[in-house]
VEXDREN-2710 file (C-alpha; in Angstrom, 1 decimal):
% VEXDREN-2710
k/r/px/py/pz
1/UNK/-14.6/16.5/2.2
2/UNK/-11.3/17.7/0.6
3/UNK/-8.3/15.3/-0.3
4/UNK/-10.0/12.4/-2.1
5/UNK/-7.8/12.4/-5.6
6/UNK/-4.7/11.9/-5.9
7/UNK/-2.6/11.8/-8.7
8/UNK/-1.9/13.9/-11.7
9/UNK/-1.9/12.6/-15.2
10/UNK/-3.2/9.1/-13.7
11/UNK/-6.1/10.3/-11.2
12/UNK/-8.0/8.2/-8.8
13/UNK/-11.1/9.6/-6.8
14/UNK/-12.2/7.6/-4.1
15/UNK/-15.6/7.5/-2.1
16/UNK/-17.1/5.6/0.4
17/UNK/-16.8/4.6/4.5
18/UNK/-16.0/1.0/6.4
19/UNK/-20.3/0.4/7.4
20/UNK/-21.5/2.5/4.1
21/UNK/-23.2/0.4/1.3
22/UNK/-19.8/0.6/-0.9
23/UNK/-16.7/1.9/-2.0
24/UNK/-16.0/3.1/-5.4
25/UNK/-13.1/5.0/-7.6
26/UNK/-13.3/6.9/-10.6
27/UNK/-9.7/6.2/-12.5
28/UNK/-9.3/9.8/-15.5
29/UNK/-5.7/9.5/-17.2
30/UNK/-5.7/5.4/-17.9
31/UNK/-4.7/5.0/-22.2
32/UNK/-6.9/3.3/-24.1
33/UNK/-6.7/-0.7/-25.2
34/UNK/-5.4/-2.3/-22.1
35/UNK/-6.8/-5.4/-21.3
36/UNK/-8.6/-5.4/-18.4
37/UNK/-11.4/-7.8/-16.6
38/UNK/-13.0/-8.5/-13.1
39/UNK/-10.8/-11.8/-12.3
40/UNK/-8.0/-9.0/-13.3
41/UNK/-9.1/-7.0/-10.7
42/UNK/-10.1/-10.1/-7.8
43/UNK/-6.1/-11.1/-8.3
44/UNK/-4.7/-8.1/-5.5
45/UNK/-8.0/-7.9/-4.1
46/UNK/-7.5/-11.5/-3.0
47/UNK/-4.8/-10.6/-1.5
48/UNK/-6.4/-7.5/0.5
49/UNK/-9.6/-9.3/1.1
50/UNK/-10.3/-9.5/5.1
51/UNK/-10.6/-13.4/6.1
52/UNK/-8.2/-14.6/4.0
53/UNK/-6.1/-16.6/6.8
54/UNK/-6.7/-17.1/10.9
55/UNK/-4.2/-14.1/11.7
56/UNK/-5.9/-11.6/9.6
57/UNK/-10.1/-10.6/10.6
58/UNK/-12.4/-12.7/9.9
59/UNK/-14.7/-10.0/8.5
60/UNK/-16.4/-11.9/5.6
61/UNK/-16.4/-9.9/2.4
62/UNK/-16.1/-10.9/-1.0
63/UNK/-14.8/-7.9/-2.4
64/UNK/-16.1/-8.3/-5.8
65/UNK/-15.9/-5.5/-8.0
66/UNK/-18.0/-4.2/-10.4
67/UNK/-16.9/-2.1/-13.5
68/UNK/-19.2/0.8/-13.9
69/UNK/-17.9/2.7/-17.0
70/UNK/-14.4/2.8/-19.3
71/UNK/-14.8/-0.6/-20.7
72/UNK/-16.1/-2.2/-23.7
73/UNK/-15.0/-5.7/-25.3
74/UNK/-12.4/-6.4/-21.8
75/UNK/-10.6/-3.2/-23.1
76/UNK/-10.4/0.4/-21.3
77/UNK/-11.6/3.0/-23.7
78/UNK/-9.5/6.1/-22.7
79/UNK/-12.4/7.7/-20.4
80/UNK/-13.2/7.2/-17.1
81/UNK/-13.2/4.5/-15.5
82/UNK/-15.4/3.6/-12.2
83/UNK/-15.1/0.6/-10.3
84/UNK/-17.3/0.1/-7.5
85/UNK/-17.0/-2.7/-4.4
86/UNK/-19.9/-3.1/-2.2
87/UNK/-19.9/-4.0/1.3
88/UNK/-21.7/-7.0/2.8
89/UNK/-20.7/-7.9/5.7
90/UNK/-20.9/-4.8/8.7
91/UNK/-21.8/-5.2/11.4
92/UNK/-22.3/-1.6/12.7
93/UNK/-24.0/-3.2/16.1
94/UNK/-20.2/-4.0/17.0
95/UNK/-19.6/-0.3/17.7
96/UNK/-23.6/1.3/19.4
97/UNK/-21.7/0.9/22.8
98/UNK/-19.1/3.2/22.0
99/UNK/-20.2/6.0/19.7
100/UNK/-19.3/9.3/22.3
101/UNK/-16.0/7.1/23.4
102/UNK/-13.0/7.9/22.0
103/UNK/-11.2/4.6/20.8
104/UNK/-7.0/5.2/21.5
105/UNK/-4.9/5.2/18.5
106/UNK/-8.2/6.2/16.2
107/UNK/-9.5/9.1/14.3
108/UNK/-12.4/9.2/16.5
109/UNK/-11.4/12.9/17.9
110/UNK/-9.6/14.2/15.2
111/UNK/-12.9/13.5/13.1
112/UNK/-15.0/15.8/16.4
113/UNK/-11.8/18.6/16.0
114/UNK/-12.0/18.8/12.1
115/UNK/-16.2/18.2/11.6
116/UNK/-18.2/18.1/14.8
117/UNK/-19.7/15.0/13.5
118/UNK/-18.3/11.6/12.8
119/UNK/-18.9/7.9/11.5
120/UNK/-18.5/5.9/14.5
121/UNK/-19.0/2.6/12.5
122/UNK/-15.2/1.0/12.2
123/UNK/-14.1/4.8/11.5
124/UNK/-16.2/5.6/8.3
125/UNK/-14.1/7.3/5.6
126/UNK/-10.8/6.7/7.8
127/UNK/-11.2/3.1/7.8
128/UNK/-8.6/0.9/5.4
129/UNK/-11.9/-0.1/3.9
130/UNK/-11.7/2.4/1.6
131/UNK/-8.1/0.7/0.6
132/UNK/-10.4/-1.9/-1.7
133/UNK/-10.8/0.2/-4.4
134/UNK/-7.2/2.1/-3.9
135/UNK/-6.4/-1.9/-5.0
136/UNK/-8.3/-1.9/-7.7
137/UNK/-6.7/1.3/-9.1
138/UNK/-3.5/-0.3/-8.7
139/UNK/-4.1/-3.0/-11.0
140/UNK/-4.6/-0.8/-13.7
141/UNK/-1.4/1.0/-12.4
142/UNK/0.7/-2.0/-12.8
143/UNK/-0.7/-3.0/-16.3
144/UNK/0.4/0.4/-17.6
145/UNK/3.9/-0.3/-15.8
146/UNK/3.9/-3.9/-17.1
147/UNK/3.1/-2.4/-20.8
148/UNK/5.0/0.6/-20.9
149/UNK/8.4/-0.8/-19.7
150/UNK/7.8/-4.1/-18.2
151/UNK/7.3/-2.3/-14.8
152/UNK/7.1/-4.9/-12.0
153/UNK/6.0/-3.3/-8.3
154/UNK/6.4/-6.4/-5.3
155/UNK/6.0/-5.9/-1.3
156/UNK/6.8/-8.0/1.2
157/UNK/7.2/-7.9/5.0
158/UNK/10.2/-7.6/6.4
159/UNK/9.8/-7.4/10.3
160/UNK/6.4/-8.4/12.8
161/UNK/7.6/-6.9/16.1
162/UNK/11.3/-7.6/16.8
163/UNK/11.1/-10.7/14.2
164/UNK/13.1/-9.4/11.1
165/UNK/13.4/-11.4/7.7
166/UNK/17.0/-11.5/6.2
167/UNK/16.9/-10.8/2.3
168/UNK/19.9/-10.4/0.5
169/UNK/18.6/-9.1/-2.9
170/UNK/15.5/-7.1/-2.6
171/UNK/14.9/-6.7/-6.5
172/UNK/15.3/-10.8/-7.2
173/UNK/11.9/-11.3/-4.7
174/UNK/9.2/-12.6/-6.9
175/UNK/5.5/-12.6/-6.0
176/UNK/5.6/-16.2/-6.2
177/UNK/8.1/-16.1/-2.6
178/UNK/5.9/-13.7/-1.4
179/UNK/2.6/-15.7/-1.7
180/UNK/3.5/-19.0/-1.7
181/UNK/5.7/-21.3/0.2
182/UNK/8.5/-24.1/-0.9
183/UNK/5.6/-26.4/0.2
184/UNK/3.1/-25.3/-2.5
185/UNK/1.2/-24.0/0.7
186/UNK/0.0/-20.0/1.0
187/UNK/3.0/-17.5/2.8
188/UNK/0.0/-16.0/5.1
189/UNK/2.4/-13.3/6.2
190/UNK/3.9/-12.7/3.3
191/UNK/7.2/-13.1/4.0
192/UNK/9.8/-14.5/1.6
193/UNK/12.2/-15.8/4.3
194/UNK/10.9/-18.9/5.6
195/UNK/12.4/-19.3/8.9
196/UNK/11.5/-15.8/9.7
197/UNK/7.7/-16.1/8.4
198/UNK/7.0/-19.3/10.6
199/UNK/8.1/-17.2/13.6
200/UNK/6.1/-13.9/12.0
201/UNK/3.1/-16.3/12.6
202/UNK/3.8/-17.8/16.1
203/UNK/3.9/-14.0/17.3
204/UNK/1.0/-13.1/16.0
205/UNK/-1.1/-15.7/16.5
206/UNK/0.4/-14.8/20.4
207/UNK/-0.9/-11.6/21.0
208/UNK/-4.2/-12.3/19.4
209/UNK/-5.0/-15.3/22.3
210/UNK/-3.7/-12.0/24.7
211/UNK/-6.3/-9.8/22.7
212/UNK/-3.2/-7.4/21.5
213/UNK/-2.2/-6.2/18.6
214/UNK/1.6/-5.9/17.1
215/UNK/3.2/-3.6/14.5
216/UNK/5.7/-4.0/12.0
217/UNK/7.8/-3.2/9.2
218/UNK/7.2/-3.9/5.0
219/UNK/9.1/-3.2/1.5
220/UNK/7.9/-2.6/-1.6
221/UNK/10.5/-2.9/-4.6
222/UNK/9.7/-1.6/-8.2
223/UNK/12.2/-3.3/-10.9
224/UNK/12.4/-2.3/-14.3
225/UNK/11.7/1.2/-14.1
226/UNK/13.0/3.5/-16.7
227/UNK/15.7/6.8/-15.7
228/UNK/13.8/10.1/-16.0
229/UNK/10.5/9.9/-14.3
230/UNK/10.1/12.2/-11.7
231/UNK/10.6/16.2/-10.8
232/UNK/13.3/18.0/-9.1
233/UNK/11.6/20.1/-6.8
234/UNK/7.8/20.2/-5.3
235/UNK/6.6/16.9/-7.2
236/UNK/10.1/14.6/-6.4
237/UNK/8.9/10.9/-7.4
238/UNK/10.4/9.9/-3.9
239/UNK/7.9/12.8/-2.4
240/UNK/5.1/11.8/-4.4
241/UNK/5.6/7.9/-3.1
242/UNK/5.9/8.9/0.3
243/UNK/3.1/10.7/0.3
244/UNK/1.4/8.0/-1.5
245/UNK/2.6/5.6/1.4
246/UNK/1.5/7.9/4.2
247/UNK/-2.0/8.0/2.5
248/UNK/-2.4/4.4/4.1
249/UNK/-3.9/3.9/7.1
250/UNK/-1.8/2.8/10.6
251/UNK/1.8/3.9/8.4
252/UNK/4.3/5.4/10.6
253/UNK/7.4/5.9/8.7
254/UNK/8.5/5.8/5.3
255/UNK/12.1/5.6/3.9
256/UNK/13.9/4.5/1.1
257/UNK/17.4/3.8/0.0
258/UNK/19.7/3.3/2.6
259/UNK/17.4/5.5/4.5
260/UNK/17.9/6.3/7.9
261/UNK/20.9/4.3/7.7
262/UNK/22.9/7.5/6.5
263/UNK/23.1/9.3/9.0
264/UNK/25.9/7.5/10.6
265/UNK/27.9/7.3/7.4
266/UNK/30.1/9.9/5.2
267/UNK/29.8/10.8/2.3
268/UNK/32.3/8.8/0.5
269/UNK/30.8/6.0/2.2
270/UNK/27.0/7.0/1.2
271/UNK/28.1/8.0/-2.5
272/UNK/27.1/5.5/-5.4
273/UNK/29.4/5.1/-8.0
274/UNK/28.4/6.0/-11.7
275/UNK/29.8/2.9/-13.7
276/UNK/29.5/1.9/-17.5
277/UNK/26.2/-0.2/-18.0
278/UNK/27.3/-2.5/-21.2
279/UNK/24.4/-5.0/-20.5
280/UNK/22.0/-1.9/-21.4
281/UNK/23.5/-0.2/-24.3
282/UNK/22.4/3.8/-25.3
283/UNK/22.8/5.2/-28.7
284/UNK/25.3/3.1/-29.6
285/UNK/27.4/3.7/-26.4
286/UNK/27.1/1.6/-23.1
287/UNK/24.5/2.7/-21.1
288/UNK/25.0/4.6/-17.5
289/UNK/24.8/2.4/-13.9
290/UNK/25.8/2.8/-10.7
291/UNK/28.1/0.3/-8.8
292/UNK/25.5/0.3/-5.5
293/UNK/22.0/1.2/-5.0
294/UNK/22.1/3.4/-1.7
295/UNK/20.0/5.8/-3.6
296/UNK/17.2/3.8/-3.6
297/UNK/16.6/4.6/-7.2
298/UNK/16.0/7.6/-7.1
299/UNK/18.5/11.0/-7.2
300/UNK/17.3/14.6/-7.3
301/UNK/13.7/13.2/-7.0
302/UNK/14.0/11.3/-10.5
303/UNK/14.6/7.9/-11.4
304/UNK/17.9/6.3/-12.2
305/UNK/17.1/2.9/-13.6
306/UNK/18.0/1.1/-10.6
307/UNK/15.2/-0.6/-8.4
308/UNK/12.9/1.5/-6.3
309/UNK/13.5/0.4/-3.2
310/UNK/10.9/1.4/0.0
311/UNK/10.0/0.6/3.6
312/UNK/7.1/1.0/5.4
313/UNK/6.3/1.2/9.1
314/UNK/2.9/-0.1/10.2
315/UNK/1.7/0.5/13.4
316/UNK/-0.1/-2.3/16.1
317/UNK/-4.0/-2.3/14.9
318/UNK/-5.5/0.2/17.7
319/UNK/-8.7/-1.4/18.1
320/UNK/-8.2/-4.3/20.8
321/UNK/-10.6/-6.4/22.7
322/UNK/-8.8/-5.4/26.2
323/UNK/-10.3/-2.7/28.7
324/UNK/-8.4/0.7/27.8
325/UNK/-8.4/4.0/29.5
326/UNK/-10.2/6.5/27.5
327/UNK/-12.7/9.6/27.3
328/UNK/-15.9/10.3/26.4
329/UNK/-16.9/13.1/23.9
330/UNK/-17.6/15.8/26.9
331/UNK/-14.2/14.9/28.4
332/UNK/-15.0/12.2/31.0
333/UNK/-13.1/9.4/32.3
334/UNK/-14.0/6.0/31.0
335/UNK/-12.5/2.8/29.8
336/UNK/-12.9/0.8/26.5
337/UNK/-13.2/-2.3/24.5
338/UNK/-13.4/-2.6/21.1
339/UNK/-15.8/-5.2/19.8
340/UNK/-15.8/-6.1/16.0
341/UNK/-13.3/-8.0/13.6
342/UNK/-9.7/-6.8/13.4
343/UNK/-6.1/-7.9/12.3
344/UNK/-4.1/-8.6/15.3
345/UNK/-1.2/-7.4/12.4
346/UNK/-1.8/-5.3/9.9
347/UNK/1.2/-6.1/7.8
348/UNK/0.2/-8.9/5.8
349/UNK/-2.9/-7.5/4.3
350/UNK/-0.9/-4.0/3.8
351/UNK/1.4/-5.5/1.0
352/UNK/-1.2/-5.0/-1.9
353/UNK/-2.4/-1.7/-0.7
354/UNK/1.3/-0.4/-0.5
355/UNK/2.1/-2.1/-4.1
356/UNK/-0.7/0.0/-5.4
357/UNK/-0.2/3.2/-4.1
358/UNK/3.7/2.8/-5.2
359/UNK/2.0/1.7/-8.9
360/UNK/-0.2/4.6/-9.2
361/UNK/2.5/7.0/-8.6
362/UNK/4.8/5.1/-11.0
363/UNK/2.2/5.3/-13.9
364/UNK/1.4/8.3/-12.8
365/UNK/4.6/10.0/-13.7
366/UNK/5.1/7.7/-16.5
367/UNK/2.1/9.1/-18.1
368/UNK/3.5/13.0/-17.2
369/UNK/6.9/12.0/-18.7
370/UNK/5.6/11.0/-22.0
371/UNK/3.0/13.9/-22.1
372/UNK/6.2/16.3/-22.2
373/UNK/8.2/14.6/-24.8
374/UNK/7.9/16.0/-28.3
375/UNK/6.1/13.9/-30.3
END
C-alpha cells in the first residue's frame, strides 16, 4: 500500500494495523550522537497510551517499545533507526458481528472502493493505532528541535464541544499546565485552563453514560524556532504541517495564524508589523520582529522566528455503542452497534500525536535547511 513515508531529509516509514501483532517505524535522516533510550520514548507514549484516565478507552496496552536498530551505548548512530510496539491487548471478537456492515463515519467502504478487501478488526491500517509509533518518531523529532535550537513543540485542547478554554498567550503554555493541575493532580483533558477542563470532563463523561461520542478543537504551539526553514512554493512548511496534521486520524480542519479569522478583516487590519528585535541582536545590528503574530509564524511558507501557532479539528469518535442505520457490503439495509473499547473524545489522547507530526516536520526541514547551507 502506497503513502506510508513521510518526510524528506527526516523520513519515517510506518507499518502495521489496530488487531495485527505490532506496529513499527523505520526513522533514515536522524544525526548521529543524540541521546536516546526506551523511558525516552514511554514519556509521549504515556501520554498516547489508551487507558490512561476513565474518559479515554480502557483498551489495556502497555505500549512499550522496542529499539530494533540505530543505537548503540543510548546514542543513535546515524542509520536507521527501527522502533517496534507490539500489541497485546485486541480483541478482534469485538468486531465478527459486523465484518460485511459498514460502520458510519469509518473507512470501512472506502477500504472495499480502493482494495476489494479490508481489515475489519478496529479498521486495520486506518486505525490511530498505528499513531504509537508516529509518537515515537516524534521524540526523536523533538530532541533534534531541542538540540539544534532549543525547539519546544506543546499541544493542548482548546474546545470539547461548545466548551472553549480562554488562553491569553499560547507560546507561554508549558507542558507542565498541560499535564498537570494546580493540585499536583493529572489535567486528563489536557487543558491548561482550569475552569474550562473541569467542565471539558463533565461533558464527556455525559455522553459516554448516553453511549455518544463528542468532537473538538486542539493547538499545538512550536516556540523557539529559527527564521528560514521552509519553501516558497510546493513544499511551504505551513503545507507540509497541514498535511502532517491531516495524516491523523478523525482531523477535520487545520488552520493557523489568525486563520479563518481573516476573512472578515482588511488588510491593514491582518498585516503584522515588521519591528526592530533588540532582545535578539544580528550581525551586530538588532535583529528583525514583528509587532503581532497573525501570521502564525510562518510568511511565504517559511518561518519568521515567531511561534508556530496551529489548530486542529477533531471529529466525535465514530464508533458508538447506539443502534445506527447502516448497510451491508451488497447494499442492504441494516442497523449497527459498535462493540469494543473507544474514546467517547478523541482530543485528549490526540495532543501527543499532533506534537509529533508538527516535530517531525520541524526537524524535518531543519535537517533540509542545513543540508543547503555551504559548509
Amino acid at each position: 500500500m502506497a503513502g506510508n513515508s513521510f518526510g524528506q531529509a527526516f523520513r519515517i516509514t510506518t507499518a502495521g494495523e489496530s488487531h495485527g501483532p505490532a506496529n513499527v517505524v523505520i526513522i533514515d535522516g536522524v544525526p548521529s550522537g543524540i541521546a536516546l533510550s526506551v523511558e525516552d520514548l514511554l514519556v509521549d507514549l504515556n501520554r498516547r497510551r489508551p487507558g490512561q484516565s476513565h474518559i479515554v478507552t480502557q483498551r489495556d496496552e502497555s505500549d512499550t517499545p522496542e529499539i530494533l536498530s540505530g543505537l548503540f551505548e543510548g546514542r543513535t548512530t546515524g542509520t536507521s533507526l527501527a522502533i517496534l510496539i507490539r500489541n497485546q491487548d485486541q480483541r478482534s471478537k469485538d468486531y465478527g458481528n459486523i465484518k460485511d456492515l459498514y460502520r458510519p463515519g469509518h473507512a470501512d467502504f472506502s477500504f472495499d472502493a480502493k482494495y476489494g478487501f479490508r481489515d475489519y478488526r478496529g479498521g486495520g491500517r486506518s486505525s490511530a493505532r498505528e499513531t504509537t509509533v508516529r509518537v515515537a518518531a516524534g521524540v526523536v523529532a523533538k530532541k533534534i528541535l531541542e538540540q539544534a535550537f532549543g525547539g519546544r513543540v506543546v499541544g493542548y485542547v482548546t474546545q470539547v464541544g461548545d466548551i472553549k478554554a480562554s488562553i491569553a498567550d499560547p507560546a507561554a503554555i508549558t507542558l507542565q499546565q498541560v499535564e498537570t493541575l494546580p493540585s499536583g493532580e493529572p489535567n486528563i483533558v489536557r487543558c491548561p485552563d482550569v475552569t474550562a477542563a473541569a467542565k471539558m470532563i463533565e461533558l464527556i463523561e455525559q455522553v459516554r453514560k448516553e453511549g455518544d461520542s463528542i468532537g473538538g478543537a486542539a493547538e499545538i504551539v512550536a516556540t523557539n524556532i529559527p527564521a528560514g526553514l521552509g519553501e516558497p512554493v510546493f513544499d511551504k512548511i505551513k503545507a507540509d504541517l497541514a498535511k502532517a496534521l491531516f495524516s491523523l486520524p478523525a482531523v477535520l480542519g487545520v488552520e493557523y495564524g489568525i486563520g479563518f479569522g481573516c476573512v472578515t478583516m482588511r488588510g491593514s487590519e491582518h498585516n503584522d508589523h515588521f519591528v526592530p528585535d533588540v532582545a535578539h541582536p544580528r550581525d551586530g545590528h538588532a535583529g528583525i520582529t514583528t509587532d503581532t503574530n497573525r501570521h502564525g509564524g510562518m510568511l511565504g511558507g517559511i518561518t519568521t522566528g515567531l511561534p508556530i501557532i496551529l489548530r486542529a479539528a477533531v471529529k466525535p469518535t465514530s464508533s458508538l455503542p447506539i443502534e445506527q442505520p447502516t448497510v451491508t457490503s451488497l447494499g442492504e439495509p441494516a442497523t449497527i452497534k459498535t462493540k469494543g473499547r473507544h474514546d467517547p473524545c478523541l482530543l485528549p489522547r490526540f495532543i501527543p500525536m499532533a506534537e509529533a507530526m508538527v516535530a517531525i516536520v520541524l526537524a524535518d526541514h531543519w535537517l533540509r535547511w542545513r543540508g543547503q547551507q555551504a559548509r
